[in-house]
C-alpha positions as CSV (number, residue, x, y, z in Angstrom):
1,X,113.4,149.1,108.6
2,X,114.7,146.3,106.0
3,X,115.5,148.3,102.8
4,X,116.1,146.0,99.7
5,X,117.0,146.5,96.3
6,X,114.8,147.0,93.2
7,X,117.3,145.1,91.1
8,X,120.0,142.4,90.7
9,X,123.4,144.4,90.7
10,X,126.8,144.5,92.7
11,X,127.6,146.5,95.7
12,X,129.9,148.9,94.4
13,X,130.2,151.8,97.6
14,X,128.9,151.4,101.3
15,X,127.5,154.8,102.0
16,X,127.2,154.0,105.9
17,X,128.0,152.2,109.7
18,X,126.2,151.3,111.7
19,X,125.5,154.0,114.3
20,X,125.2,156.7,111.3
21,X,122.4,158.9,111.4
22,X,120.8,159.7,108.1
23,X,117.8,161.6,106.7
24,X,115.1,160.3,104.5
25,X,117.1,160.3,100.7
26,X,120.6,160.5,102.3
27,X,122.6,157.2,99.9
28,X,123.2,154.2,101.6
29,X,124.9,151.9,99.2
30,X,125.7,152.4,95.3
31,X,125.0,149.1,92.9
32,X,126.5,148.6,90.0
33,X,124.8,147.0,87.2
34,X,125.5,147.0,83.5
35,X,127.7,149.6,84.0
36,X,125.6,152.2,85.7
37,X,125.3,153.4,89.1
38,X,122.2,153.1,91.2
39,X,121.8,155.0,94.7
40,X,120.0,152.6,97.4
41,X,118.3,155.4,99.9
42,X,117.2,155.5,102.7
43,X,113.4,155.3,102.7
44,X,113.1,157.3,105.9
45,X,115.4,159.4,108.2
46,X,116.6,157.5,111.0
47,X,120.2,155.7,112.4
48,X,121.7,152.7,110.9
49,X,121.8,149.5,113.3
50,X,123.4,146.8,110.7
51,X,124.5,146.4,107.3
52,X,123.7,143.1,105.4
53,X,125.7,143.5,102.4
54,X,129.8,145.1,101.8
55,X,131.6,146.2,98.6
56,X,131.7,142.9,95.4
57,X,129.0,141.7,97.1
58,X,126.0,140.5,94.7
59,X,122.3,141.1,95.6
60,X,119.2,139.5,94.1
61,X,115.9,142.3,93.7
62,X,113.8,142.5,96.5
């Protein structure tokens, strides 16, 4: 499952690898945007196969 971001922020904190199991709500990434934090969660329990975006990188919504 693709999970995306509801805004345009920076990656501040990877969460996870690939390979780590997590459970529906468990963070996977924290963006930083105007100074606040915002949790990216996972939408549904299950293991992480691949990570799309690391630490200073910048991510459009959607």
């Amino acid at each position: 499952m693709e999970v995306r971001a509801e805004l345009a922020a920076s990656v501040w904190q990877v969460r996870v690898t690939p390979g780590d199991a997590v459970a529906e709500g468990d963070p996977l990434v924290v963006l930083e945007s105007m100074k606040m934090e915002i949790p990216v969660v996972a939408p549904v329990a299950g293991t992480v196969t691949e990570l799309r975006v690391g630490p200073d990188d910048r991510v459009e919504e959607g």
